[in-house]
C-alpha positions as CSV (number, residue, x, y, z in Angstrom):
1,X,-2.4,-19.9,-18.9
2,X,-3.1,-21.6,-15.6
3,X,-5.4,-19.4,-14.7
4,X,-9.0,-19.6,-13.5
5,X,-11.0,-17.3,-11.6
6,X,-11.7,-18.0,-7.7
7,X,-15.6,-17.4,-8.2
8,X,-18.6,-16.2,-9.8
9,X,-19.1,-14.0,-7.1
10,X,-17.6,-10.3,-8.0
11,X,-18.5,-9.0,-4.6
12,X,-15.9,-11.8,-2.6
13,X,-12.6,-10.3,-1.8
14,X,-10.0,-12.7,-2.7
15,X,-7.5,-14.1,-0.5
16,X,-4.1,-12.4,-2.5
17,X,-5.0,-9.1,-1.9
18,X,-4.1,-9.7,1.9
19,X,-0.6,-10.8,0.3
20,X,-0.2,-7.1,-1.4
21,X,-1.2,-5.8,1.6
22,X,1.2,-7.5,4.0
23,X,3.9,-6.1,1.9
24,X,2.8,-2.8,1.6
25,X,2.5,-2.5,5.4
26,X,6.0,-3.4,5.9
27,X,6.8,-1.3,3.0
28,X,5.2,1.7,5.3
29,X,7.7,1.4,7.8
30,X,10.5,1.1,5.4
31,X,10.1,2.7,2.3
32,X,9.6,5.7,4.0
33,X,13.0,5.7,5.0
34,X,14.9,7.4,1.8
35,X,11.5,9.6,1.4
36,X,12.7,11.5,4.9
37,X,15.3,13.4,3.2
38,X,13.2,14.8,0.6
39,X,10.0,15.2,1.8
40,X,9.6,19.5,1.3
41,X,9.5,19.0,-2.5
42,X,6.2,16.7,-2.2
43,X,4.3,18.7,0.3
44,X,1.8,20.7,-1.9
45,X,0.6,17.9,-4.4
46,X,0.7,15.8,-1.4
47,X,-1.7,18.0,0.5
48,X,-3.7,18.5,-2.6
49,X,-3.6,14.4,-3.1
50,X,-5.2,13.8,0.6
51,X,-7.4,16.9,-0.3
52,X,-9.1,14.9,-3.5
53,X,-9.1,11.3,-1.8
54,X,-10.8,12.9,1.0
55,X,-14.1,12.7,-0.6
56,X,-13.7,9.3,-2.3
57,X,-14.7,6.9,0.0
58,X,-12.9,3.5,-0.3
59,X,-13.6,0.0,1.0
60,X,-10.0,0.0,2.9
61,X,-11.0,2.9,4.8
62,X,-12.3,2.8,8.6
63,X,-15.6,3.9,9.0
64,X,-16.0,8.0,8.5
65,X,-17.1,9.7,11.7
66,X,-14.8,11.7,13.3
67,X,-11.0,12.6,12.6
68,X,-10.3,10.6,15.8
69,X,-9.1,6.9,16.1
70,X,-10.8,4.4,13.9
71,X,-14.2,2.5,14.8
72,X,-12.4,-1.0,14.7
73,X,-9.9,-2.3,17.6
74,X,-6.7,-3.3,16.9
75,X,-7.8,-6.8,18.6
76,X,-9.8,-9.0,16.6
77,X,-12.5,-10.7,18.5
78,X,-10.3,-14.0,18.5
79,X,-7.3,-15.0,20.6
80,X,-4.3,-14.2,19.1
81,X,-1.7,-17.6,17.9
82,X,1.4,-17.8,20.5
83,X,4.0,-16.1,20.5
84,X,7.3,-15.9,21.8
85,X,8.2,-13.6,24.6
86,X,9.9,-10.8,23.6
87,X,12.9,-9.2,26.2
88,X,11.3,-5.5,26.6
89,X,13.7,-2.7,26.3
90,X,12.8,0.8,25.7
91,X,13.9,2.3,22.4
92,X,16.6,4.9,21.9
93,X,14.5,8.1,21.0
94,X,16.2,11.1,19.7
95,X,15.1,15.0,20.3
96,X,13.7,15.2,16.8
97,X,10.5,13.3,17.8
98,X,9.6,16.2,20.1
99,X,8.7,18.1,16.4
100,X,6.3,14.8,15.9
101,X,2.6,16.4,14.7
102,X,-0.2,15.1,17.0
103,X,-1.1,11.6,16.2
104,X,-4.5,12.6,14.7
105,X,-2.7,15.3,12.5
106,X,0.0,12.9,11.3
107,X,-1.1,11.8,8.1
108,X,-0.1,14.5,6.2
109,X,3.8,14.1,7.5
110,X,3.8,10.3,6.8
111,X,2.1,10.9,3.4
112,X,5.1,13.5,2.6
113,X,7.1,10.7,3.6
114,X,6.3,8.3,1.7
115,X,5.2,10.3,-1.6
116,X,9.2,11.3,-1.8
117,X,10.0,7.8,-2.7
118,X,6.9,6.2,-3.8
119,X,5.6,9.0,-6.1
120,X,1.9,9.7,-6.8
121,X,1.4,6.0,-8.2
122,X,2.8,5.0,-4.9
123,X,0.9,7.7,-2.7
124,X,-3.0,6.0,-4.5
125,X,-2.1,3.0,-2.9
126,X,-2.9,4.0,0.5
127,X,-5.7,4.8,2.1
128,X,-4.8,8.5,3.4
129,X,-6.7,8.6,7.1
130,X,-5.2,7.2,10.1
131,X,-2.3,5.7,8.5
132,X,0.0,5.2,11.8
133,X,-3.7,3.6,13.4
134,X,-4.4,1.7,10.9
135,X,-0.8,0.1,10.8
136,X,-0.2,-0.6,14.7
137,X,-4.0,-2.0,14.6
138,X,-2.7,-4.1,11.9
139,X,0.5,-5.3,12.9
140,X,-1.8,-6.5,15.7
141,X,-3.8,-8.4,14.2
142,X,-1.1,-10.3,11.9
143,X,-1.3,-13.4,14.8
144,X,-5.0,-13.1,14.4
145,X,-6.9,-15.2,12.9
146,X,-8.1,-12.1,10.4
147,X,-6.6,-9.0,9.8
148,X,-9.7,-6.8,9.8
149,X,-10.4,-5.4,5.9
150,X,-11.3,-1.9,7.3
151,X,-7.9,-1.3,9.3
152,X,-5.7,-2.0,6.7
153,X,-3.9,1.0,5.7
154,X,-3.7,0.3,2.4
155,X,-6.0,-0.3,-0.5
156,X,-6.3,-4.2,-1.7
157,X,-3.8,-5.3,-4.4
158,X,-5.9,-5.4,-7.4
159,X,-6.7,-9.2,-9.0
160,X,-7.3,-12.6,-8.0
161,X,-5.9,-15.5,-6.6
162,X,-4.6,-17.5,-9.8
163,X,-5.5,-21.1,-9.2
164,X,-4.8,-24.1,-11.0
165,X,-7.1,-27.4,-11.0
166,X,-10.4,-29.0,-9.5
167,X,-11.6,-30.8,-7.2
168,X,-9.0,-32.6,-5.3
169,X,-6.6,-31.4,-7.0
170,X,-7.1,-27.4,-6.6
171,X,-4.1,-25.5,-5.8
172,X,-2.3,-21.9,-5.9
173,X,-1.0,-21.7,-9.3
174,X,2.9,-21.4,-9.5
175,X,2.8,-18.4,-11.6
176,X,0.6,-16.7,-8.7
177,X,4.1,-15.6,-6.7
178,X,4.7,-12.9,-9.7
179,X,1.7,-10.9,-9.1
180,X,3.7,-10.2,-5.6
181,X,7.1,-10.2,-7.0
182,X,7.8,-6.5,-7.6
183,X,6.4,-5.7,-4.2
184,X,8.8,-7.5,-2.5
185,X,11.9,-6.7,-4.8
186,X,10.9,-2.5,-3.6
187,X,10.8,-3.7,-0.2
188,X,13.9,-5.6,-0.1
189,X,15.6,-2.9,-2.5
190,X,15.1,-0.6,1.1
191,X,17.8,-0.8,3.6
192,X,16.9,-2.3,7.1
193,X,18.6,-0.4,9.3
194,X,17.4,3.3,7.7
195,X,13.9,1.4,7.8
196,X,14.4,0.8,11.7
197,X,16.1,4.5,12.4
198,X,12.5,5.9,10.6
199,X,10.8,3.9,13.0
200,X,12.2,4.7,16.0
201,X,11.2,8.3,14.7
202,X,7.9,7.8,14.2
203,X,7.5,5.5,17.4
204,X,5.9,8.0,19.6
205,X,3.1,8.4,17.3
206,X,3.2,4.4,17.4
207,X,2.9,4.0,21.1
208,X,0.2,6.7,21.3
209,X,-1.7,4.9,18.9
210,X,-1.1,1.7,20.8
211,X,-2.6,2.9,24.1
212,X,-5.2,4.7,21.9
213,X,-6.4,1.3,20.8
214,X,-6.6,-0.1,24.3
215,X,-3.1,-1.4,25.4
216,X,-2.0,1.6,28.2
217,X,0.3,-1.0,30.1
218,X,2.1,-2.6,27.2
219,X,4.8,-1.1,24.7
220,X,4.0,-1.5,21.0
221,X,7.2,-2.2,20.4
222,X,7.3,-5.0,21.8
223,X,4.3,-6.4,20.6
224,X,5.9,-5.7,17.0
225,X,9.2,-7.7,17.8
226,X,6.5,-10.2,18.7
227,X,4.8,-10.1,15.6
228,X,7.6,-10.8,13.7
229,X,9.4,-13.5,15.4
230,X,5.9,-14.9,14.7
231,X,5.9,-14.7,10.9
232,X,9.4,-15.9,10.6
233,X,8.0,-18.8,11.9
234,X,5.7,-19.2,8.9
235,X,5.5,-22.5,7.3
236,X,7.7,-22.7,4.0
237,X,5.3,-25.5,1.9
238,X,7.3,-27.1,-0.5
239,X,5.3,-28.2,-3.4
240,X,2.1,-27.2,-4.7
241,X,-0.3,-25.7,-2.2
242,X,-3.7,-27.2,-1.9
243,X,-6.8,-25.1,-1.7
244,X,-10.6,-25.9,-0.6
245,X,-13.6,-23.6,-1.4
246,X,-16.2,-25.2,0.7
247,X,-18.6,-21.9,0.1
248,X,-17.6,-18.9,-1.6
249,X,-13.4,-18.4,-0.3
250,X,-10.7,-20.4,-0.4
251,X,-9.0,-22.2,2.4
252,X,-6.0,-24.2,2.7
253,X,-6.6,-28.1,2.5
254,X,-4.1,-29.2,5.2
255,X,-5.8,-28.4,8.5
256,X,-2.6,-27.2,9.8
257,X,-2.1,-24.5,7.5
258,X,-5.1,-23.4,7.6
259,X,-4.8,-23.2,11.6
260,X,-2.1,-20.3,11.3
261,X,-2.8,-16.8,11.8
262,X,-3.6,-14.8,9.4
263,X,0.1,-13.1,9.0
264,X,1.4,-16.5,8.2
265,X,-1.1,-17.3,5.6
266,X,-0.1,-14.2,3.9
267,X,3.0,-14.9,3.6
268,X,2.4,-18.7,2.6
269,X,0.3,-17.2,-0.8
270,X,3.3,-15.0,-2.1
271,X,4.9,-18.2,-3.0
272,X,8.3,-20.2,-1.4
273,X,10.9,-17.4,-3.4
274,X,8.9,-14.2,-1.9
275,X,8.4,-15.4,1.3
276,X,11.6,-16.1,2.4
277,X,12.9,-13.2,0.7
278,X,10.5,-11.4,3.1
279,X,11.5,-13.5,6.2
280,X,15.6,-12.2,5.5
281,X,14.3,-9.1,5.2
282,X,12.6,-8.7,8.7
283,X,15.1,-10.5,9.9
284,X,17.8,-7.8,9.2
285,X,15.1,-5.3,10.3
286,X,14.6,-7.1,13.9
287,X,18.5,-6.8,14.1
288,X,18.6,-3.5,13.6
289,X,15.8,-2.2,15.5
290,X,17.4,-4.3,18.3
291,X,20.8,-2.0,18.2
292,X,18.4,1.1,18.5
293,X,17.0,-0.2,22.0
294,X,18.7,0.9,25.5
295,X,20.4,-2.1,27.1
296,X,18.4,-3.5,30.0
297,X,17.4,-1.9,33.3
298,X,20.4,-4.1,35.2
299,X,23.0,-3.0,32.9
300,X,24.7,0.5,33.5
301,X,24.9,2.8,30.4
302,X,28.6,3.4,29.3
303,X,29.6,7.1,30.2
304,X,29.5,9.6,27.4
C-alpha cells in the first residue's frame, strides 16, 4: 500500500487529524439535529458517560481549572485571512430557548443531544467540557492560521497522514481521502435545514459564549456566516498534492496553499470528492440558516 509514516517522531500530531476534526465540528451543529427528539432515553448513561470521562484527562481538553470558560481565546495570536462581509441580521429565536441551561451547565444537554444519534461510540469522540466554548472558539479560529489543539471540542481522528513518495516528489497519498470518507457521508446523510433550526436553538448559549471569549459588540452569528463563505472559498487542487517536511510536520509545497488559513487546509487534506461534498453541504446550511434570520431593520415585518 502507498503508505508511509509522516515521522519517527510518535509525540508530533499529524496534520489529518485537523481533517476529522473539522468534520466533527460541523457534525456538532448538525448531527445533533435528529438526537433533539430523543434525547430523555440517553440521559442516565449520558450523565454516567461525562461522570467517567471527567477524570480522564485528554490532550483535546482545555486546561482543567475551574468549570468556567476555557484558558485559551477564541482568537489565535495571528490575524485572521479576509473575509467577506457578511449582511448582519438577527436570527429568528423561538420561546423554547428561554429553557436553555446556563452556558457553563450546558454540556450535559448537548451531550444528550448528540448521544441520541451518535450513540456511545459517537458520544467518546468528544471531549465532554465546554463543548459550545470550545466550538464558537473554534469556528473562530478556522480563518486562522492554526486552530488551537486545546479548543477543539473533539478528540483528534486517530492515524496518520498517508503519504506517498520522497523528496521532490512527496505528496498526500490518493487513498488518504477514505480515512475521512465516512465522516463526511454521516454529515451529509443530516439534513441542513433541521441542522440550522438546532442552531438557532442553541444560539443563545452561542452568543454568550461569543462575548464570553471577548467579542461583546459583535454577533457570533455573523462571524460564522463569515467563516463559511470563507471555506467555500477553499482551493480545489486537482492532481496530486505536494508536501514538504522541512523539520518534523508537513507543509504544503506550493506557497500559496500553504498561505491559507487553517479551515482551508483542512478541507484541502480530505481529498477533491470530500471536500466539495462538504462545501454543498454548508452551502445548503448557509441557505437555510439565512431563512431563519429576521429581514433587515429597513424592511417592515409582514403582519401576523
Amino acid at each position: 500500500m502507498p503508505q508511509s509514516a509522516p515521522s519517527n517522531d510518535p509525540l508530533r500530531p499529524p496534520p489529518p487529524r485537523r481533517v476529522g476534526w473539522l468534520v466533527a465540528v460541523l457534525l456538532i451543529v448538525a448531527l445533533a439535529v435528529l438526537g433533539y427528539a430523543n434525547r430523555g432515553r440517553l440521559q442516565q448513561w449520558t450523565q454516567a458517560w461525562m461522570g467517567h470521562t471527567a477524570a480522564v484527562p485528554t490532550a483535546a481538553s482545555a486546561p482543567a481549572k475551574t468549570s468556567s470558560a476555557p484558558a485559551a481565546p477564541s482568537s489565535a495570536p495571528q490575524p485572521a485571512a479576509s473575509v467577506a462581509p457578511v449582511a448582519s441580521a438577527p436570527l429568528q429565536l423561538s420561546a423554547s430557548t428561554a429553557s436553555l441551561p446556563a452556558l457553563h451547565h450546558s454540556d450535559a444537554t448537548v451531550l444528550q443531544e448528540l448521544g441520541a444519534l451518535l450513540g456511545k461510540p459517537g458520544l467518546a469522540w468528544l471531549v465532554p467540557r465546554h463543548l459550545i466554548l470550545h466550538f464558537v472558539a473554534t469556528v473562530d479560529n478556522l480563518t486562522r492560521q492554526t486552530a488551537p489543539l486545546q479548543v477543539w471540542p473533539v478528540h483528534p481522528v486517530p492515524g496518520a497522514l498517508r503519504t506517498t513518495g520522497q523528496g521532490a516528489d512527496l505528496a498526500i497519498a490518493p487513498d488518504n481521502a477514505r480515512r475521512y470518507a465516512p465522516y463526511v457521508q454521516m454529515l451529509t446523510a443530516i439534513s441542513p435545514q433541521r441542522a440550522a433550526q438546532l442552531y438557532v436553538q442553541l444560539y443563545p448559549l452561542c452568543e454568550q459564549a461569543w462575548r464570553e471569549l471577548g467579542h461583546p459588540k459583535s454577533a457570533f452569528n455573523d462571524r460564522l456566516l463569515a467563516v463559511i463563505a470563507n471555506l467555500l472559498q477553499a482551493p480545489e487542487p486537482q492532481g496530486a498534492v505536494l508536501l514538504r517536511q522541512p523539520k518534523v510536520l508537513y507543509t504544503y509545497a506550493d506557497p500559496a496553499l500553504e498561505a491559507a488559513p487553517a479551515g482551508q487546509k483542512i478541507l484541502m487534506r480530505m481529498g477533491l470528492e470530500n471536500e466539495r461534498a462538504v462545501k454543498d453541504w454548508l452551502r445548503q446550511f448557509r441557505q437555510d440558516l439565512q431563512a431563519q434570520m429576521q429581514p433587515a431593520a429597513t424592511a417592515p415585518s409582514p403582519a401576523q
